[in-house]
Structures are given as C-alpha cells and as structure tokens.
Backbone as CSV, one residue per row, in Angstrom:
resi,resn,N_x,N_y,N_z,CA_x,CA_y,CA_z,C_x,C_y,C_z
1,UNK,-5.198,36.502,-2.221,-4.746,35.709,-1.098,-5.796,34.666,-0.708
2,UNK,-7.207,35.436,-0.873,-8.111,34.051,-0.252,-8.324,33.033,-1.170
3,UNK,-7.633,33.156,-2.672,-8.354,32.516,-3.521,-6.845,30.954,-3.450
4,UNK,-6.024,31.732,-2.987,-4.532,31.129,-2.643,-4.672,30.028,-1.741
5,UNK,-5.085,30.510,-0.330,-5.976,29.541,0.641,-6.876,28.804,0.170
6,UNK,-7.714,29.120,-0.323,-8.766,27.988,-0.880,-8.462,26.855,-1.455
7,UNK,-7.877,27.440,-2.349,-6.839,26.422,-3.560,-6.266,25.600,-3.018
8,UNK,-5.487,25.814,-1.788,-4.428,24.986,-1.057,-5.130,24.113,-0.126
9,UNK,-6.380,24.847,0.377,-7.231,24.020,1.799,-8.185,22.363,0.664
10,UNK,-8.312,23.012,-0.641,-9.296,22.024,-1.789,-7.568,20.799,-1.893
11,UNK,-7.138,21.164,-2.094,-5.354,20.188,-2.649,-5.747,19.546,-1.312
12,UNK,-5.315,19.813,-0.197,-5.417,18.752,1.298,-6.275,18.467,0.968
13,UNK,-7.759,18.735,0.877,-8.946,17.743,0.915,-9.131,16.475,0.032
14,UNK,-8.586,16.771,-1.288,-8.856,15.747,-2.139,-7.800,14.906,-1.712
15,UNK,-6.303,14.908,-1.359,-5.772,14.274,-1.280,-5.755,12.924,0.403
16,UNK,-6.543,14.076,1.071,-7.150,13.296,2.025,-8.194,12.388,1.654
17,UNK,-8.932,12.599,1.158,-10.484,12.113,1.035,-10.207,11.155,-0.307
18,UNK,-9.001,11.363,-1.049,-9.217,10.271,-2.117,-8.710,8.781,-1.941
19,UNK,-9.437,7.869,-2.573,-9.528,6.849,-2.497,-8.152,6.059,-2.789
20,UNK,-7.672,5.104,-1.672,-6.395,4.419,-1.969,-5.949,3.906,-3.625
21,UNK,-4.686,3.688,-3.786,-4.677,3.261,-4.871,-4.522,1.593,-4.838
22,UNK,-5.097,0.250,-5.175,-5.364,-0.772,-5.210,-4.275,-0.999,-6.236
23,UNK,-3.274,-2.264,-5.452,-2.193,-2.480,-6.770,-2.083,-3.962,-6.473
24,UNK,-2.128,-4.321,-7.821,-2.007,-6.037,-7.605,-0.454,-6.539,-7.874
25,UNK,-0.708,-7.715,-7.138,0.738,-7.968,-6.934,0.573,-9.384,-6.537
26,UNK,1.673,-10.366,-6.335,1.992,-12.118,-5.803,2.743,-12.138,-4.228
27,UNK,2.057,-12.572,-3.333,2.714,-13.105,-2.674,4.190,-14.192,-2.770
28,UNK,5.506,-13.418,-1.968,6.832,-14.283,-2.374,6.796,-15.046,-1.049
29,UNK,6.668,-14.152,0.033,7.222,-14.634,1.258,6.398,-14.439,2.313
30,UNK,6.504,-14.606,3.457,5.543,-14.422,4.385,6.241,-14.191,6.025
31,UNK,6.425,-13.375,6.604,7.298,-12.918,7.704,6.345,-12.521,8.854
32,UNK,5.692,-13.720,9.362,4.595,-13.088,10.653,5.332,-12.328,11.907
33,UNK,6.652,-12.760,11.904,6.984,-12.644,13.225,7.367,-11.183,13.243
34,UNK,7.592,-10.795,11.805,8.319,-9.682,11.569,7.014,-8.491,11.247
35,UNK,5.682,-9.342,11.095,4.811,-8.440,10.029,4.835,-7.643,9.016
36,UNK,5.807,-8.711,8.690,6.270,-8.541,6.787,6.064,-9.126,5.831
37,UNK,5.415,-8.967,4.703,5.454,-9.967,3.305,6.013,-9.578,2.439
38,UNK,6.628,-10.143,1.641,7.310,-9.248,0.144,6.178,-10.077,-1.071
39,UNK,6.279,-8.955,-1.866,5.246,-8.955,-2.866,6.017,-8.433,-4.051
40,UNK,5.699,-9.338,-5.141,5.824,-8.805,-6.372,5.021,-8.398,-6.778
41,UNK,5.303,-6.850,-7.255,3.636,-6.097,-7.604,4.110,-5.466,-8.583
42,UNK,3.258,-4.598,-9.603,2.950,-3.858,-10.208,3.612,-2.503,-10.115
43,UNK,3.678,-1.805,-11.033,3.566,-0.334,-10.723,2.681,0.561,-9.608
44,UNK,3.162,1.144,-8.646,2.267,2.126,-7.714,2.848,3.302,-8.347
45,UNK,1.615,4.130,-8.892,2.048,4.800,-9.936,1.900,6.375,-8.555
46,UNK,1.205,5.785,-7.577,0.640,7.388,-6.749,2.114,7.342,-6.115
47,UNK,3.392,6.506,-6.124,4.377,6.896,-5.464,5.137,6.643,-5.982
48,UNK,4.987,6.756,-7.405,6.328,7.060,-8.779,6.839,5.441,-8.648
49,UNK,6.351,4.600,-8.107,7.410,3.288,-8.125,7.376,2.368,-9.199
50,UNK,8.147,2.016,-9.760,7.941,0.845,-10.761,7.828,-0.825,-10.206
51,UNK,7.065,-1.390,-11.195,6.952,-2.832,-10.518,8.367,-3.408,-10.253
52,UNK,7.913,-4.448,-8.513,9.534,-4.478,-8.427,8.935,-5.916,-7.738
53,UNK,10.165,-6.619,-6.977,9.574,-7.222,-5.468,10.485,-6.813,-4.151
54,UNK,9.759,-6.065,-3.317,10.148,-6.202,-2.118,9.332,-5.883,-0.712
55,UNK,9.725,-6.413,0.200,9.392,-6.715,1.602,8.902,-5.467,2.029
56,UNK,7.349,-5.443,2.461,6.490,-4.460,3.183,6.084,-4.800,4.256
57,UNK,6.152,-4.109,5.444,5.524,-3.769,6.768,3.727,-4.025,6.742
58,UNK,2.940,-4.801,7.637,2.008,-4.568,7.357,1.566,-3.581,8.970
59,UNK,0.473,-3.125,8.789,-0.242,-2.384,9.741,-0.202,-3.505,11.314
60,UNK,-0.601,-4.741,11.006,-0.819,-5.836,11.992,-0.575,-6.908,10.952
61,UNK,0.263,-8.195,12.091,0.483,-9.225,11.673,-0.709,-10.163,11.176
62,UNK,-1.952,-9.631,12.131,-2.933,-10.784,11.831,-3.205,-10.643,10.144
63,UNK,-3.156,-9.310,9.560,-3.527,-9.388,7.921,-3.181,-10.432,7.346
64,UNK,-1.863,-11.210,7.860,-1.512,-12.059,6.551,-1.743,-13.533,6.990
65,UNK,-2.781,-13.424,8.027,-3.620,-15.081,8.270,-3.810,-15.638,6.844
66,UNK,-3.994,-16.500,6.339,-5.020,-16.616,5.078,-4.157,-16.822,4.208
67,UNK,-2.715,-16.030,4.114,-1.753,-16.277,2.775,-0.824,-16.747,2.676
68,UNK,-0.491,-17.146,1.148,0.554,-17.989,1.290,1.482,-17.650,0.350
69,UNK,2.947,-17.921,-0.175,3.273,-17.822,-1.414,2.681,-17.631,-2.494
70,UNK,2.687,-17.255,-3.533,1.547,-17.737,-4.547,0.488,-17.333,-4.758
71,UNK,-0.066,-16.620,-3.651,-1.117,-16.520,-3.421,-1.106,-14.753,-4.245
72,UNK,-2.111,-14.754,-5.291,-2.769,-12.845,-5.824,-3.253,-12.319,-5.162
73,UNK,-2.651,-11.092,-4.964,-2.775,-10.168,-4.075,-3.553,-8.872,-4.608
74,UNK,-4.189,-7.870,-4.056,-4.397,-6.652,-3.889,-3.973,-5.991,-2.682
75,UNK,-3.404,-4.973,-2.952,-2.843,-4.212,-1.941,-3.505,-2.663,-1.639
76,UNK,-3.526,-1.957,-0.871,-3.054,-0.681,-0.373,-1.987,-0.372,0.389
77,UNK,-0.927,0.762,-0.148,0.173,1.308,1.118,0.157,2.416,1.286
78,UNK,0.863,2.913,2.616,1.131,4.138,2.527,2.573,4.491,3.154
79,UNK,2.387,5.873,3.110,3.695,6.065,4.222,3.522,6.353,5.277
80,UNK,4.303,5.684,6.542,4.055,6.325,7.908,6.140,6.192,8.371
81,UNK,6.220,7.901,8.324,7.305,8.140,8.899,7.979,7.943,7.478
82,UNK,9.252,7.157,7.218,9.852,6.713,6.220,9.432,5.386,5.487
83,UNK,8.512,4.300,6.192,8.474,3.479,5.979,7.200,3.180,5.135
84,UNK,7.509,2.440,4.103,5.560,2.282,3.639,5.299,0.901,4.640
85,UNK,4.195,1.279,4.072,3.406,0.349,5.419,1.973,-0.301,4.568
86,UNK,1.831,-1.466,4.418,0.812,-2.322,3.753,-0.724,-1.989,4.967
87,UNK,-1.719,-0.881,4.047,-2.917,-0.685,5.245,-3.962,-1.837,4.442
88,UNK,-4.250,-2.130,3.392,-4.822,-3.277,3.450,-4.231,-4.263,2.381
89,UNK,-4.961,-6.031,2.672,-4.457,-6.520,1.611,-5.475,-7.682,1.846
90,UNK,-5.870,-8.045,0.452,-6.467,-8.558,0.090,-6.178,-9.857,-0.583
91,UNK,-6.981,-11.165,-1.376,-6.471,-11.838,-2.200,-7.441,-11.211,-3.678
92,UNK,-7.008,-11.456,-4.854,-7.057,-10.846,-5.912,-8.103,-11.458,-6.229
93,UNK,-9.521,-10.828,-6.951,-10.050,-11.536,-7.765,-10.482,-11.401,-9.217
C-alpha cells in the first residue's frame, strides 16, 4: 500500500513540476477584444492534438501587444476548466 502511495504522490509531482510543452505555430488572427488569437501550430503532442488552426483564449489580452498575422510563434497551453487557455506566447526564434 505505501509503495502504491508513493508511486501515485511521484506521478502528481512530475507532472506538476514538469516543464511546459513549447509548440510552434503562425499567427492567423488577432482578437484583443476577445483575448483570442488563432494559430496555426504544430502538433501538441502532451494533449494528443494534431497540427491544426484554431482560436485560443489567452491568460490576458495584453500578451498579444507585439503581434501580428504572420508573425512565428511559440506557445504554451493549458487547460483551465474545459477550455485551453494560451499561458505563454512568444515570437519564434
């Protein structure tokens, strides 16, 4: 039993403590009002998705000062509730 617990308390930790997955992708659109961008990206392989394009939530509108269409992206998402949610984003280099 304790070795059961352990096992299970080490699974939460790593999955807490591990490092986002960084997925590159293009800016399509840009939705401040909405604090939305859609992105054509890549495979996010940590949430089974295949490369696609569509419209993500960001954390705060101010993230997407700086971008434009066109513009290479790096991303992080996650989920909060049902929704993924863009926690950082970057331009690509």
């Amino acid at each position: 039993m304790n070795r059961w617990i352990v096992s299970l308390a080490l699974l939460c930790a790593t999955s807490v403590w591990s490092a986002p997955e960084w997925v590159r992708g293009e800016v399509t659109k840009i939705a401040p009002e909405k604090a939305q961008v859609t992105l054509k990206h890549e495979a996010i392989k940590s949430m089974g998705m295949e490369g696609m394009t569509m419209p993500y939530k960001v954390r705060d509108a101010a993230q997407l000062k700086g971008f434009k269409p066109g513009d290479a992206v790096r991303f992080t998402v996650q989920m909060q509730g049902d929704q993924m949610v863009i926690e950082a984003l970057e331009h690509a280099k």
